[in-house]
ZAMARGU-4260 file (C-alpha; in steps of 0.2 Angstrom, whole numbers, plus 5000, padded with zeros to 4 digits):
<rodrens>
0) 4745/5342/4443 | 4744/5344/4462 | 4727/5348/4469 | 4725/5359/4484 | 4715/5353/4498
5) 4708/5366/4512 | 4702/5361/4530 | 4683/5360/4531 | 4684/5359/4551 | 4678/5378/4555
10) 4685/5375/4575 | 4703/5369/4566 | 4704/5381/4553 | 4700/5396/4567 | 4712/5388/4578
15) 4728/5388/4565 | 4724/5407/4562 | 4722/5410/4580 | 4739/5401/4583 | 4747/5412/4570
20) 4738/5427/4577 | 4745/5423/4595 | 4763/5418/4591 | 4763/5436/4581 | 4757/5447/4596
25) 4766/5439/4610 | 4782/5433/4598 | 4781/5415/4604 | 4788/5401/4591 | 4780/5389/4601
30) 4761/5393/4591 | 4769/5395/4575 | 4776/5375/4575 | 4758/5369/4584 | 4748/5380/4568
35) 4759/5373/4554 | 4757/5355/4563 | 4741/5355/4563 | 4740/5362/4545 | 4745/5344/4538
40) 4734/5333/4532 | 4726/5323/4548 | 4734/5306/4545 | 4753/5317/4551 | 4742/5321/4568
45) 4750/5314/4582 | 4742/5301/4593 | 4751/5300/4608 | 4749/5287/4622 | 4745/5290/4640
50) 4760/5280/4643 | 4773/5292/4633 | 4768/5306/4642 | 4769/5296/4659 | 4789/5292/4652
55) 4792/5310/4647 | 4783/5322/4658 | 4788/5327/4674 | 4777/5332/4688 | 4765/5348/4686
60) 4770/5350/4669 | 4762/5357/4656 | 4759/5346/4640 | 4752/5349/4622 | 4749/5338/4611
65) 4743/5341/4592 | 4733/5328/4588 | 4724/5316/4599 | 4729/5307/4616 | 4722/5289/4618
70) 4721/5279/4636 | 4732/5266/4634 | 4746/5267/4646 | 4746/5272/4666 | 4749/5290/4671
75) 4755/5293/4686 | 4759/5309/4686 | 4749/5325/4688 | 4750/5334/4672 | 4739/5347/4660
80) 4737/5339/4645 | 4730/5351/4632 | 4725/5343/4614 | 4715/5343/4599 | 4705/5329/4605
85) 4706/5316/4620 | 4699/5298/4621 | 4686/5295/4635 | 4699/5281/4641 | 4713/5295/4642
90) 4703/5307/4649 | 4696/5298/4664 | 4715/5293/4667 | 4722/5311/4666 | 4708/5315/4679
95) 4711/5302/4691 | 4730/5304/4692 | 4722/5324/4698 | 4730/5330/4679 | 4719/5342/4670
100) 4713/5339/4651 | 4709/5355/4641 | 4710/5361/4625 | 4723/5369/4613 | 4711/5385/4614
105) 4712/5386/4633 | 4731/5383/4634 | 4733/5395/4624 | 4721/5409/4636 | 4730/5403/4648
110) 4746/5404/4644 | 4750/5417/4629 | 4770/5415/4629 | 4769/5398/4630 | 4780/5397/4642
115) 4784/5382/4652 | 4774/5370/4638 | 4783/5354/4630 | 4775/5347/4612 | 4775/5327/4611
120) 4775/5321/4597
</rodrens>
């Protein structure tokens, strides 16, 4: 017997329907894969490095990352990087390489076709 176990997080559980909402109205995949990532259990999140993005991103790019991003690495480019949650170590290194952090919300405002935006993983 398999039990079913529903997100408690009221700020995830509105962001999974507001991605599904989104990639609905403006027909952009991109939404759907971040909603059903984020709809597995939190120990599948990604946690990705300031150093992978550094190797993968190019500059002015526009990163998301569902999950968290931790400090540990050098960034030297300027990127976005929007993510469920950032470390005060990564955050304090995306601002100083002139990079912007923000959250999955505000990417999404921003950017409703999701044009333009690479998922790391």
């Amino acid at each position: 017997m398999t039990r079913i176990v529903e997100k408690t997080n009221p700020r995830l559980t509105s962001l999974i329907s507001l991605l599904k909402n989104k990639s609905r109205e403006n027909e952009a995949k991109i939404w759907r894969e971040i909603a059903s990532r984020l709809e597995t259990p939190n120990r599948n999140y990604a946690e990705v490095n300031l150093s992978k993005i550094n190797r993968y991103a190019q500059n002015g790019e526009t990163i998301i990352v569902p999950g968290k991003v931790l400090g540990s690495g050098v960034l030297e480019q300027s990127v976005k990087v929007a993510a469920l949650n950032f470390s005060a170590s990564a955050t304090s290194k995306i601002r100083d390489a002139k990079g912007q952090c923000m959250t999955i919300e505000q990417l999404l405002a921003d950017n409703p076709k999701g044009s333009g935006v690479r998922i790391l993983r």
